[in-house]
C-alpha positions as CSV (number, residue, x, y, z in Angstrom):
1,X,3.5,-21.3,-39.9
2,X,2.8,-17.8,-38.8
3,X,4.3,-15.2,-40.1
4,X,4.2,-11.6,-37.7
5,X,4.5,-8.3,-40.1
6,X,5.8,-5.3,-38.2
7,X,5.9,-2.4,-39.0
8,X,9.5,-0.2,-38.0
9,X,9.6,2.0,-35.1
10,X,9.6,5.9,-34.9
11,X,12.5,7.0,-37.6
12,X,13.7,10.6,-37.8
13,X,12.2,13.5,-40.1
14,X,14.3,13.5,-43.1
15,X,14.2,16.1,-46.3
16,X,15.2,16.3,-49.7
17,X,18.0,19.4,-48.8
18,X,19.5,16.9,-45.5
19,X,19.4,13.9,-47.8
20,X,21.4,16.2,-50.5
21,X,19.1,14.5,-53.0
22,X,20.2,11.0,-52.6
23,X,17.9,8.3,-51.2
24,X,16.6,9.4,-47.8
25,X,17.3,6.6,-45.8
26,X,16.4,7.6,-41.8
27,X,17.5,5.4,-38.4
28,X,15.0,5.5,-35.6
29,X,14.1,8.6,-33.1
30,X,14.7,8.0,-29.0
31,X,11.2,7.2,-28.9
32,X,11.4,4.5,-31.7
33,X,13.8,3.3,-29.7
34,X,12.3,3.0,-26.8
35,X,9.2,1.2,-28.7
36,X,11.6,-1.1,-30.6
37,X,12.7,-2.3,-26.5
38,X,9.1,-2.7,-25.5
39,X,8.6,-5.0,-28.6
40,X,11.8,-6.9,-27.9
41,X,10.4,-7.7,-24.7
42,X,7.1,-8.9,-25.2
43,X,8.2,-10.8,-27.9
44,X,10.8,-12.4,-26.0
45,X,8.4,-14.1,-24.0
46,X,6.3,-15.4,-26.7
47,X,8.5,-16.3,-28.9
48,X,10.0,-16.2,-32.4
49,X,12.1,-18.7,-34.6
50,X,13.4,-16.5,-36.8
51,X,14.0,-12.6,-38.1
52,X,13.8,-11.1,-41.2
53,X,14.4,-7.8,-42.1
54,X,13.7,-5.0,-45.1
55,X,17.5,-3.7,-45.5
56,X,16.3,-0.1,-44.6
57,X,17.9,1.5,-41.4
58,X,14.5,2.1,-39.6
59,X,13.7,-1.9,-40.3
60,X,17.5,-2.9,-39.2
61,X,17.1,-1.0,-36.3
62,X,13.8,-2.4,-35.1
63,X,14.6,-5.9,-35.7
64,X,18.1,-5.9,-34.1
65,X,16.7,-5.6,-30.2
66,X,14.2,-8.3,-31.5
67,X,17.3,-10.5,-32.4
68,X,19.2,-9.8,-29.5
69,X,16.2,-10.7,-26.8
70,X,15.5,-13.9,-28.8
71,X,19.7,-14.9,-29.3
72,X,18.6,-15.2,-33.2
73,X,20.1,-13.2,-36.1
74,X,18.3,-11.2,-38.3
75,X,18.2,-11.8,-41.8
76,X,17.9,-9.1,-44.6
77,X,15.6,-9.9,-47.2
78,X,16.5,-7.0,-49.7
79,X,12.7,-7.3,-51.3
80,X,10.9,-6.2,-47.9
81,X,11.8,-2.6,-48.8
82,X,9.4,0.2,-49.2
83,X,7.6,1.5,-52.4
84,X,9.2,5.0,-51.6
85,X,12.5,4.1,-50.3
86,X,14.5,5.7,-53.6
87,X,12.6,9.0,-52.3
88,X,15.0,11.7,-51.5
89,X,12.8,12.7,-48.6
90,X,11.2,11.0,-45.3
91,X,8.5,13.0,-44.1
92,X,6.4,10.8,-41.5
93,X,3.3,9.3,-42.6
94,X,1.1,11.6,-39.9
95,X,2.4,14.8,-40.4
96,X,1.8,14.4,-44.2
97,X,-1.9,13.3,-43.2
98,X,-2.7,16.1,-40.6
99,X,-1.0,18.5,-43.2
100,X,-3.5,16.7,-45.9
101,X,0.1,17.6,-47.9
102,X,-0.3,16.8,-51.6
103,X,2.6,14.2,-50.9
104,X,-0.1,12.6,-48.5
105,X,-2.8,12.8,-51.3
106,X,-0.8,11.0,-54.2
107,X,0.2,8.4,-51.7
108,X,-3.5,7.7,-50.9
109,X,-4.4,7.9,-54.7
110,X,-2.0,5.7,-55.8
111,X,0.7,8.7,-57.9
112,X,3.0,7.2,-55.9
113,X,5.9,7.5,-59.0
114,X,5.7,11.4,-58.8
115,X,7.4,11.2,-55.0
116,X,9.8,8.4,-56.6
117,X,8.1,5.3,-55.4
118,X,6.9,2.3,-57.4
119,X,3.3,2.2,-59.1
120,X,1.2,0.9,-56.6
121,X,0.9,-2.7,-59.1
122,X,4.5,-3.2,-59.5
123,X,5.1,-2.9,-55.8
124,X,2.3,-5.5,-55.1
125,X,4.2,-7.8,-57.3
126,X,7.5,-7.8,-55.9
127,X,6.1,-7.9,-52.0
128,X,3.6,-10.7,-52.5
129,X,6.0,-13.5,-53.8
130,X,8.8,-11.7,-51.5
131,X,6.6,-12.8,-48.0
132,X,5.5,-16.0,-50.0
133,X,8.9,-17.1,-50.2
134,X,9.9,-16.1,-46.6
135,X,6.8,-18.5,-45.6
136,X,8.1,-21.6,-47.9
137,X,11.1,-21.0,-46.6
138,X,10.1,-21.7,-42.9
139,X,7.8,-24.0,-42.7
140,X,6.1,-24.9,-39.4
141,X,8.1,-21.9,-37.5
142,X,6.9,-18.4,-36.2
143,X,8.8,-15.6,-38.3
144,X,9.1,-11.8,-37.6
145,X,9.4,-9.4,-40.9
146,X,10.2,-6.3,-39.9
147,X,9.0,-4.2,-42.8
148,X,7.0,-1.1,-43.3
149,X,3.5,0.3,-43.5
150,X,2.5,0.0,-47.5
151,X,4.6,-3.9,-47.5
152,X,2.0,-5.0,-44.9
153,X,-0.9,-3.0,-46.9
154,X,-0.6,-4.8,-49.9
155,X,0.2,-8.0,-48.9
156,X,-2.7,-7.8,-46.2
157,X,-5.0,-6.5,-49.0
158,X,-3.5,-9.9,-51.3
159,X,-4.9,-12.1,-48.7
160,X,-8.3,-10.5,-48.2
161,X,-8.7,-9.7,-51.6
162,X,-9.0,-6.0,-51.4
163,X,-8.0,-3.9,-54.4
164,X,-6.5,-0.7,-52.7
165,X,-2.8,-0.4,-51.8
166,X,-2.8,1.2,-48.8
167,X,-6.1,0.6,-46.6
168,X,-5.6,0.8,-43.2
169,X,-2.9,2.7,-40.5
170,X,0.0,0.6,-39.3
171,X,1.0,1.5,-35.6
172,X,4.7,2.2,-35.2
173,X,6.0,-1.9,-34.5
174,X,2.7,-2.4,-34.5
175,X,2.2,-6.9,-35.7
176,X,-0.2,-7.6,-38.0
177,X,-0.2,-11.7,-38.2
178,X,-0.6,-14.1,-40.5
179,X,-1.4,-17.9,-40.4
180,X,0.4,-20.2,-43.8
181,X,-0.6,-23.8,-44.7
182,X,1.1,-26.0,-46.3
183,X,-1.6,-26.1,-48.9
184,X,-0.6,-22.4,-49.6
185,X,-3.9,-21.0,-47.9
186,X,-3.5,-17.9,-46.0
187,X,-5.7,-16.6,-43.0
188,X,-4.9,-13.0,-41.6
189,X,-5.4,-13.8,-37.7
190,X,-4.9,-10.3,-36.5
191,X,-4.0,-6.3,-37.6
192,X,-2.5,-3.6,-36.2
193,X,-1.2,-5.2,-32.2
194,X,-0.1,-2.9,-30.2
195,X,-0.3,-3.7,-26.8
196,X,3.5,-4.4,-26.0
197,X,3.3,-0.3,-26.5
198,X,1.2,0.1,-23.2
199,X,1.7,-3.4,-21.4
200,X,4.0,-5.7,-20.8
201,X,3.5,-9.3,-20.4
202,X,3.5,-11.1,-17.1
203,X,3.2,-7.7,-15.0
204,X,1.2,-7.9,-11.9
C-alpha cells in the first residue's frame, strides 16, 4: 500500500492570552485555504482510497476539500495529533525559526515538555504504531494522513533509522510518501512534494 503523509495547511497565529490558556487549537488562514484547494485537486486526479485525519482543526480542515474532490469521507484517527497540541499557544513553525525564539530552540533540542508537548520518545511511540495500524488496516489501497510536521518527522526518521525527532522542514500540505508490504517492510519513496503548490496537473 502507500500511505501519503501531509502535512496541514497555513493555520492562524494563535497565543497563550487569545487561547485564554486552554489548548490552542487554530483552523486554517485564507492562504491555507487556498493551498488545501490546490491539493484537493491534484490529488483528485491521482487518486486516493481513503482519508485519515489527526482530529486537530488545521488537519480537519485540510483533509475535508481532499474528501470532497475524491467523494470519500475522512476519518479521524485521534493518535495522529501533534506533540504540542495541549500547548496553550500556536505560534508558526517559521516565525519561531527566523525569531531563533527560545520556543524554537527547545523544539529543536528536544525540551519539548517545557512548551507542554510530549518528550520527544513518548511521542515517537504513540505515532509509529498509530501509522502502522492505519497501514494494516488498508492493505493494498493508497491512504492520505493528514497530520503535522513532527508526526511525519518521527515516523520518517522510524523508517530510515535516524535518531532525531524533528530532521527536516515539512512544506505546508506538502506529501511525504511511503511504500508498506505485506511483510511489514517500509520504503520512504519521496519527502517534502510540493508541486500541486505551483502546478497543476494536466495544464497545457
Amino acid at each position: 500500500m502507500e500511505l501519503l503523509l501531509i502535512r496541514h495547511a497555513l493555520p492562524v497565529r494563535i497565543t497563550a492570552e487569545e487561547s485564554g490558556g486552554s489548548p490552542a487549537d487554530p483552523g486554517l488562514t485564507e492562504s491555507g485555504r487556498e493551498q488545501a484547494a490546490r491539493l484537493a485537486a491534484w490529488l483528485r486526479v491521482e487518486g486516493v482510497d481513503h482519508v485519515v485525519s489527526s482530529p486537530l482543526r488545521r488537519a480537519t480542515e485540510t483533509a475535508a476539500p481532499i474528501a470532497q474532490a475524491l467523494g470519500l469521507t475522512t476519518e479521524i484517527v485521534d493518535g495522529l495529533h501533534e506533540y504540542d497540541s495541549a500547548a496553550d499557544s500556536y505560534i508558526p513553525i517559521e516565525e519561531m525559526r527566523a525569531e531563533n525564539s527560545e520556543r524554537w530552540q527547545a523544539m529543536v533540542e528536544g525540551r519539548w515538555a517545557e512548551y507542554g508537548g510530549e518528550p520527544p520518545d513518548q511521542f515517537r511511540s504513540r505515532i509509529v504504531p498509530c501509522l502502522d495500524g492505519v497501514i494494516a488496516a488498508h492493505p493494498g489501497r493508497t491512504v492520505a494522513a493528514v497530520c503535522h510536521g513532527g508526526v511525519i518527522n518521527v515516523y520518517l526518521a522510524a523508517i530510515l533509522g535516524i535518531d532525531r525527532a524533528l530532521w527536516f522542514d515539512p512544506e505546508y500540505t506538502s506529501i511525504s510518501r511511503v511504500h508498506a508490504s505485506r511483510t511489514g517492510t517500509r520504503s520512504v519513496a519521496s519527502v517534502n512534494e510540493a508541486a500541486h503548490l505551483v502546478a497543476a496537473r494536466g495544464a497545457s
